[in-house]
VEXDREN-2710 file (C-alpha; in Angstrom, 1 decimal):
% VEXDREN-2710
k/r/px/py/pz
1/UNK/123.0/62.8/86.3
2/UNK/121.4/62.4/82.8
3/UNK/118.1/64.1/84.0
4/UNK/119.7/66.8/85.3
5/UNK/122.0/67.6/82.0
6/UNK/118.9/67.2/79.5
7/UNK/116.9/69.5/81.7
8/UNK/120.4/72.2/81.5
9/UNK/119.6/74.7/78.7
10/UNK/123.2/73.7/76.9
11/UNK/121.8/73.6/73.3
12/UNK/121.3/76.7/71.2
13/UNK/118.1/77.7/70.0
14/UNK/116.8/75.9/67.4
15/UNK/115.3/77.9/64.0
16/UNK/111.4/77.2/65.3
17/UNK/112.4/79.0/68.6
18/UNK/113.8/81.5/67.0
19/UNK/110.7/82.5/64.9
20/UNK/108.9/82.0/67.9
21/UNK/110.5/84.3/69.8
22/UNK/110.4/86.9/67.1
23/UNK/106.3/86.5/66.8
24/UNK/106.3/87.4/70.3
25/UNK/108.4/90.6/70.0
26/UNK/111.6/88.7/71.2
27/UNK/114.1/90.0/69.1
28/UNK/118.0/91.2/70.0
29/UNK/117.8/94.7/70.6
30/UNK/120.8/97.6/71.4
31/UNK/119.5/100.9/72.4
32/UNK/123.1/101.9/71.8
33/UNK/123.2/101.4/68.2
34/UNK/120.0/103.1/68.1
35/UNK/120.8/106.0/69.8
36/UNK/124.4/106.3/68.0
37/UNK/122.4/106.3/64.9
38/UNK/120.2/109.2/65.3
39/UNK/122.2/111.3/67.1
40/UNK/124.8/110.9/64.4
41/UNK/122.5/111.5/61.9
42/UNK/121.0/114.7/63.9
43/UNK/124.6/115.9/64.6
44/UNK/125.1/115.5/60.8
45/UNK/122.0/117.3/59.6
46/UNK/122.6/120.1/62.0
47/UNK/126.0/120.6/61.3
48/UNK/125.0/121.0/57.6
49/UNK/121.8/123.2/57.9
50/UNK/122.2/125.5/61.3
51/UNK/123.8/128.4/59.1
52/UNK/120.1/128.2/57.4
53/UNK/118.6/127.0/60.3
54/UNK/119.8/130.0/62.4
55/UNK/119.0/132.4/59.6
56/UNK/115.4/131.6/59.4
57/UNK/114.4/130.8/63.4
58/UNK/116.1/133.9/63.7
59/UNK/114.2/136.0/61.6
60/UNK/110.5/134.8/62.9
61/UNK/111.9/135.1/66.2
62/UNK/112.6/138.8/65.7
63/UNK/109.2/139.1/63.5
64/UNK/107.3/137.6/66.8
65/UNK/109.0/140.1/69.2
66/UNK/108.4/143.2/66.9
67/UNK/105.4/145.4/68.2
68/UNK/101.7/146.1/65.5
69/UNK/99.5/148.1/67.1
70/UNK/96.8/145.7/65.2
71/UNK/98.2/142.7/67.0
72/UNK/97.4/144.4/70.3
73/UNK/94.0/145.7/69.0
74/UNK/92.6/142.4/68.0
75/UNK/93.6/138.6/69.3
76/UNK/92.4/137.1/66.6
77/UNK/95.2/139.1/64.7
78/UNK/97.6/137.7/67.2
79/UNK/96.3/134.0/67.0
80/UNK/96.5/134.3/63.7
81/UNK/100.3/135.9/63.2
82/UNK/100.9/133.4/65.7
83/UNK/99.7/130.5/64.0
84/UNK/101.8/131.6/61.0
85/UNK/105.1/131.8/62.7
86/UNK/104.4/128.2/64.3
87/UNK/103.8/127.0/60.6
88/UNK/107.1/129.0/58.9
89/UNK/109.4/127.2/62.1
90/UNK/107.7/123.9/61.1
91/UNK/108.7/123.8/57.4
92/UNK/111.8/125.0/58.2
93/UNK/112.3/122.4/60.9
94/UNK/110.8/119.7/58.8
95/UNK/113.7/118.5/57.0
96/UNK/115.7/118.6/60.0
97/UNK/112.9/116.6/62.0
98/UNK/112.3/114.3/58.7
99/UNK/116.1/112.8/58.5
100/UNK/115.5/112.2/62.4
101/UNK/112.7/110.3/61.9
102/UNK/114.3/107.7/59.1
103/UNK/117.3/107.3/61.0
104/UNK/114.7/106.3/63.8
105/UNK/113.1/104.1/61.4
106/UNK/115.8/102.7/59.6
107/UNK/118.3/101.9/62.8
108/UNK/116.2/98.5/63.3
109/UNK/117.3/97.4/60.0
110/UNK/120.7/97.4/61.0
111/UNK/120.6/94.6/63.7
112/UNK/117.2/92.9/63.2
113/UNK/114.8/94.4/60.6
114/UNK/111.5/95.8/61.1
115/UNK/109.2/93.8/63.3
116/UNK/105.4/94.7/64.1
117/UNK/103.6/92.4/67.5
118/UNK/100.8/92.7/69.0
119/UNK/101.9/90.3/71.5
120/UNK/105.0/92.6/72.8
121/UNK/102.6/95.5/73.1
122/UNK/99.5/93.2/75.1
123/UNK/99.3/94.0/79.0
124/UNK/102.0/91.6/81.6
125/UNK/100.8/92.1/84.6
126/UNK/103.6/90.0/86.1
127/UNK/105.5/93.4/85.6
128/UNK/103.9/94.7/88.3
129/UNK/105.4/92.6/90.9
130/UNK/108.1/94.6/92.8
131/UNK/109.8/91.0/93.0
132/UNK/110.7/90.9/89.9
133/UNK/111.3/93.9/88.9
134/UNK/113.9/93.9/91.6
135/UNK/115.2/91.0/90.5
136/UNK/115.7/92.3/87.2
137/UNK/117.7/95.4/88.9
138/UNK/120.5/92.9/90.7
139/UNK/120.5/90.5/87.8
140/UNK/123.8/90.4/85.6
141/UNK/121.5/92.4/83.1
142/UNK/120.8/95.1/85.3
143/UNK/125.1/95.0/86.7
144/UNK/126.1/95.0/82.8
145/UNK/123.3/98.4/82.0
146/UNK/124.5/100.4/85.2
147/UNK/128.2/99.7/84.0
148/UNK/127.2/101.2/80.6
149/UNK/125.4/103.9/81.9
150/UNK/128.3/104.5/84.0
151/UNK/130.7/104.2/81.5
152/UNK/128.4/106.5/78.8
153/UNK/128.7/109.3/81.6
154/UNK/131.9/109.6/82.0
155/UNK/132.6/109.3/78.1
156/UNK/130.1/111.5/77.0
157/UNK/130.8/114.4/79.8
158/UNK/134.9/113.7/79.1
159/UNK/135.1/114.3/75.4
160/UNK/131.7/117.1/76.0
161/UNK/134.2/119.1/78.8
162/UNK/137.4/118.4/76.0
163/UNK/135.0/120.1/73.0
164/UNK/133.6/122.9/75.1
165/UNK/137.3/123.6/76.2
166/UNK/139.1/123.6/73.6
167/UNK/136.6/126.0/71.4
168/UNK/136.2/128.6/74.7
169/UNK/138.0/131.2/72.5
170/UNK/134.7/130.5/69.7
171/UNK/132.5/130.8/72.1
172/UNK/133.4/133.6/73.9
173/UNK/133.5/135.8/70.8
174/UNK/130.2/135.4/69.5
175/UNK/129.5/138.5/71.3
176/UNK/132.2/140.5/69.3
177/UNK/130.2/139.1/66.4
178/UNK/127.1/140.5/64.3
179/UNK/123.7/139.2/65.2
180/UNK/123.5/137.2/61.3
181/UNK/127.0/136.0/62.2
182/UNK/126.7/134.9/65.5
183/UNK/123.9/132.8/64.9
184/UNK/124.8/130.9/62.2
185/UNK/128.5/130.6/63.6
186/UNK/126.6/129.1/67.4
187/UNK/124.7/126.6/64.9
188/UNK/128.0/125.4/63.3
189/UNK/129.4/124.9/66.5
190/UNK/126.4/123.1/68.5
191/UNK/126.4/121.2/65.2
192/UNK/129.9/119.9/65.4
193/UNK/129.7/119.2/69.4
194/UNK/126.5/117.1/69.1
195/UNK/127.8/115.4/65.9
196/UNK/131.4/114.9/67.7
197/UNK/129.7/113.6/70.9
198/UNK/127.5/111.4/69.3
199/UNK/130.7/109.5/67.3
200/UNK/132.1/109.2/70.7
201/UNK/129.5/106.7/71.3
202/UNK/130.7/104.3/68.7
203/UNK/133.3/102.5/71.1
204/UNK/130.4/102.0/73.7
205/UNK/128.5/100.7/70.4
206/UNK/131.3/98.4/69.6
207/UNK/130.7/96.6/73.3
208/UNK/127.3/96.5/73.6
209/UNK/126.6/94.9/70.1
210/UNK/128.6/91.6/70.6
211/UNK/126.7/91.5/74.3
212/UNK/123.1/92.2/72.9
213/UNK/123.3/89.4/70.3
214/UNK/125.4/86.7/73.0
215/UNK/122.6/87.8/75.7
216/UNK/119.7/87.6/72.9
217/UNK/120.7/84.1/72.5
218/UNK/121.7/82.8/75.6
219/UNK/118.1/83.6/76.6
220/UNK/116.8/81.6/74.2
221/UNK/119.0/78.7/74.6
222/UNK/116.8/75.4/74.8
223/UNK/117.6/72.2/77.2
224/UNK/117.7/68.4/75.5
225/UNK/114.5/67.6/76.5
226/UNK/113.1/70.9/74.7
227/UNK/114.6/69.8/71.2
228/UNK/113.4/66.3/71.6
229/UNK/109.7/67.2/72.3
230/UNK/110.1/70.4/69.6
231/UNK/110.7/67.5/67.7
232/UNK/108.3/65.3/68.3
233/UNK/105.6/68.1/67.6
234/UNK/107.3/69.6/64.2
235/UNK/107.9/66.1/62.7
236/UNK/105.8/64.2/64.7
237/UNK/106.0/61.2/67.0
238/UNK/108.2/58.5/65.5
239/UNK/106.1/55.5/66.5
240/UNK/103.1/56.9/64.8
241/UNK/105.1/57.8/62.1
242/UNK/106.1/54.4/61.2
243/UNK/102.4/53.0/61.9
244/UNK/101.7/55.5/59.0
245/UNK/104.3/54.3/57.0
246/UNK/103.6/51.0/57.5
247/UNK/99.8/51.0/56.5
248/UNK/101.0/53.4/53.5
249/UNK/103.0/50.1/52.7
250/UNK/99.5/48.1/53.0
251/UNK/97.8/50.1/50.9
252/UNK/100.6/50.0/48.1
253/UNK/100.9/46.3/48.2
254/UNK/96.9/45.6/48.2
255/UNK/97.0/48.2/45.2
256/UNK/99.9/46.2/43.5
257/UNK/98.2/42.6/44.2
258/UNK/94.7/44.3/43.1
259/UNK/96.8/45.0/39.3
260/UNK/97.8/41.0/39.2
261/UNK/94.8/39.0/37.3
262/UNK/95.7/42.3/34.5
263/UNK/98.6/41.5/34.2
264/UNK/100.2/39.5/30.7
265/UNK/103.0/37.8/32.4
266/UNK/104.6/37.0/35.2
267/UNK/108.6/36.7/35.0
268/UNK/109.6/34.8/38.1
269/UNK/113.4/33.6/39.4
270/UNK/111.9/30.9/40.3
271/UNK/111.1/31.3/43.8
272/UNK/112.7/34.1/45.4
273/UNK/111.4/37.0/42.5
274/UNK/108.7/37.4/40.9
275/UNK/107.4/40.5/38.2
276/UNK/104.1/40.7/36.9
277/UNK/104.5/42.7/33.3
278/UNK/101.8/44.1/31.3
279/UNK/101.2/45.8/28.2
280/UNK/98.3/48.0/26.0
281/UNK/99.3/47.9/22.4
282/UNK/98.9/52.0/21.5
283/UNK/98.3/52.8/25.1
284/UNK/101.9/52.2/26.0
285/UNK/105.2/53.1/24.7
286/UNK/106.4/49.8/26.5
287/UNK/105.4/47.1/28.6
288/UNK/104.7/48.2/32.3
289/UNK/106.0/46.7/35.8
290/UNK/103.0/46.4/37.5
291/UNK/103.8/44.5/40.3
292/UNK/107.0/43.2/41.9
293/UNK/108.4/41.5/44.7
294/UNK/110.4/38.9/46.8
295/UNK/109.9/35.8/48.7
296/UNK/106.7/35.7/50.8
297/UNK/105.8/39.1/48.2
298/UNK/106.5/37.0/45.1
299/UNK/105.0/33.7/46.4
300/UNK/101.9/35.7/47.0
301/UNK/101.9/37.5/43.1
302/UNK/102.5/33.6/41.9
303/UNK/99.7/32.2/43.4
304/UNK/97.8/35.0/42.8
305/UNK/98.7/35.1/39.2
306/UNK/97.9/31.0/39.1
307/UNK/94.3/31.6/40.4
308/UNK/93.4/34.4/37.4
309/UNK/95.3/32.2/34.4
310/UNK/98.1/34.5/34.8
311/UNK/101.2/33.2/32.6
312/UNK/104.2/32.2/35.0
313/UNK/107.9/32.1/33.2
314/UNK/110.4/31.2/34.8
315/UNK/113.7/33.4/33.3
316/UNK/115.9/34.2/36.6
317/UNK/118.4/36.6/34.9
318/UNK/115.7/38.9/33.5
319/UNK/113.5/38.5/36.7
320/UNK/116.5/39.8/38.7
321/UNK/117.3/42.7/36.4
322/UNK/113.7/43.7/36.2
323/UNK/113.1/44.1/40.0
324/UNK/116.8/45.6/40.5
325/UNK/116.0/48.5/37.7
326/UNK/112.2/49.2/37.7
327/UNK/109.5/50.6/39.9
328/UNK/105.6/50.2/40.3
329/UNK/104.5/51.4/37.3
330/UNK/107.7/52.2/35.2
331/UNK/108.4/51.0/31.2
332/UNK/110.8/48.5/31.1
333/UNK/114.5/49.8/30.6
334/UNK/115.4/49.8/26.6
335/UNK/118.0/47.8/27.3
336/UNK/115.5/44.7/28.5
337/UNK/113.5/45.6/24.8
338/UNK/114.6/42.5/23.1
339/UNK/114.4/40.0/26.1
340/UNK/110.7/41.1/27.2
341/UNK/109.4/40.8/23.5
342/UNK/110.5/37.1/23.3
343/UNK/108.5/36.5/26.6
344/UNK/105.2/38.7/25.1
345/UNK/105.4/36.6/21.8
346/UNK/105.4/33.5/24.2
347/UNK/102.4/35.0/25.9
348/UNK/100.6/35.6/22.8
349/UNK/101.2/32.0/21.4
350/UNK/100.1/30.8/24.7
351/UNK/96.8/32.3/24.9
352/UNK/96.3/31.6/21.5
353/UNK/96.8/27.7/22.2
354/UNK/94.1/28.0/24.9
355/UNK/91.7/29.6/22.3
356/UNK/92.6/27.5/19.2
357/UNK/94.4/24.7/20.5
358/UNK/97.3/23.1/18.3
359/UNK/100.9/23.0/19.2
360/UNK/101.4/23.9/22.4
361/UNK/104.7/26.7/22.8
362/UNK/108.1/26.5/23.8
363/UNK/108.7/28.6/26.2
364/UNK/111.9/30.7/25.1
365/UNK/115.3/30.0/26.9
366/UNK/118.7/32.2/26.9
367/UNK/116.6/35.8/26.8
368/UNK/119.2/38.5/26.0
369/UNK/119.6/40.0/29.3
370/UNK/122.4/42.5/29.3
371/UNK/125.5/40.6/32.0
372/UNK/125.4/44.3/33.8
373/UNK/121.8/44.4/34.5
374/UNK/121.5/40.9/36.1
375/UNK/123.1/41.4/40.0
376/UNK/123.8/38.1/40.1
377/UNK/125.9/38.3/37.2
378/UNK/127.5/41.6/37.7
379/UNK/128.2/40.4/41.5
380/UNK/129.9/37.1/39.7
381/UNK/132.0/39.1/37.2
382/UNK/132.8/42.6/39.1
383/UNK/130.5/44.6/37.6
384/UNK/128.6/47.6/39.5
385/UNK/125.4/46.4/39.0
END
């Protein structure tokens, strides 16, 4: 039972599927809104300009009908009078045909944006098989298109009958009217039909969205074992992820042992911390952690720091509050100023004693280690440490 619901395509598709998808030309798509767009935007255009639309058609019409004895003379007075009354209709048909074309172009942008692929244009020759392309004609998609077809029918030719009734009276007296008149009154009217029909479409709009974008993504919706593998191959596989990590670990730690024998100091607990310090005098603003760590980590920096003459103190309350508040390689916190300088002066008496000789130095107790920084101490009192 748990094979067969991780291979049921339950989850929704995940953002890498998505863009997928869209690379391939797989994007939600309504011809509806489409359509509604242009049409409306025809409707609107030609409801506006078919008094000057009329006007001017009309006139090259009635220039191309009227009779020059050079025209019949001479074709290449025709082709060319010809050729000029096909460019006049084109200019003036061009800003008609123009807000068309951008209402084409910009219709996209109300459901998906623009999308260019070369992979939605590349030859499927799996569309030739009868099979499925009758399979795509009883599927649920095919049921829900011939119900909107259907129902775009008997819409469109209701309200069409309803328009074309109810202005017989407009209709039938454009032939009481003058040529001028007539024209530009059958424009205003074929204008207003078209741009009436066309916002008759918005209620099929209104269904067919909601269903394109439900349909778009049910199509894409991905099974359990889909997202694990997607996964797998976006982040990687989590075994060889932590086999990364885990050398990246190595490789820090042989870098941090590698920094010991530089190191001025090492501040231990005494056995379960241990943090190697070190300091430049003009190179640094303040002395550096350079290596830190605990149990089997600090027994190796103390015997580490034993083989290369490395100072070991042993101050538990600032060994704790330096590996509790400092990283590889950070300054030590202001706060630990006055404690670490005891322990340097130390340091620099000590070395001195091994080049000179003389009084050997007391190592400094009761360092001034802030109660709050210490965990032990904070844990003891209540403090957030």
């Amino acid at each position: 039972m748990a094979e067969e619901s991780d291979q049921e395509r339950t989850e929704a598709p995940s953002p890498q599927r998505l863009e997928k998808a869209r690379e391939e030309g797989q994007v939600p798509q309504s011809r509806e809104l489409a359509t509604f767009v242009v049409l409306m935007t025809g409707g609107a255009a030609l409801w506006m300009m078919a008094s000057q639309l009329g006007r001017s058609l009309s006139g090259i019409v009635r220039g191309g009908l009227s009779f020059e004895a050079a025209v019949a003379r001479d074709s290449s007075v025709a082709w060319s009078r010809l050729s000029s009354q096909f460019t006049d209709a084109a200019l003036i048909l061009a800003p008609f045909l123009l807000l068309v074309a951008l209402a084409a172009l910009a219709a996209p942008l109300l459901l998906r944006g623009w999308l260019f692929s070369t992979k939605a244009i590349m030859p499927d020759f799996k569309r030739l098989n009868p099979l499925s392309g009758l399979k795509r004609i009883v599927s649920s998609q095919g049921l829900v298109e011939l119900v909107k077809s259907l129902a775009k029918v008997g819409l469109l030719g209701g309200v069409a009958a309803w328009l074309i009734w109810s202005n017989l009276d407009a209709i039938f007296s454009l032939g009481l009217e003058s040529q001028a008149r007539a024209v530009a009154h059958m424009g205003d009217l074929i204008g207003r039909v078209v741009l009436l029909l066309s916002g008759a479409m918005i209620f099929i709009v209104v269904l067919d969205l909601p269903y394109q974008l439900w349909s778009y993504t049910h199509k894409l919706k991905m099974t359990k074992d889909q997202l694990r593998q997607e996964a797998k191959e976006s982040e990687g596989d989590p075994h060889l992820k932590a086999r990364i990590r885990a050398q990246q670990r190595e490789m820090a730690r042989r870098r941090m042992m590698s920094e010991i024998p530089t190191a001025d100091v090492v501040v231990t607990n005494p056995t379960h911390y241990a943090v190697a310090l070190k300091y430049a005098e003009g190179k640094m603003g303040a002395p550096r952690v350079v290596a830190k760590g605990t149990d089997a980590v600090a027994a190796k920096i103390r015997e580490l720091a034993a083989e290369h003459r490395v100072p070991l103190l042993e101050a538990p309350p600032l060994a704790r509050a330096l590996y509790r508040h400092t990283d590889l390689g950070d300054e030590i916190p202001a706060t630990l100023y006055a404690a670490v300088a005891e322990v340097l002066a130390y340091v620099f008496q000590l070395r001195r004693f091994r080049e000179t000789g003389g009084a050997y130095p007391n190592p400094p107790v009761a360092l001034p280690v802030p109660p709050e920084l210490d965990p032990l101490q904070a844990a003891d009192t209540g403090v957030r440490a």
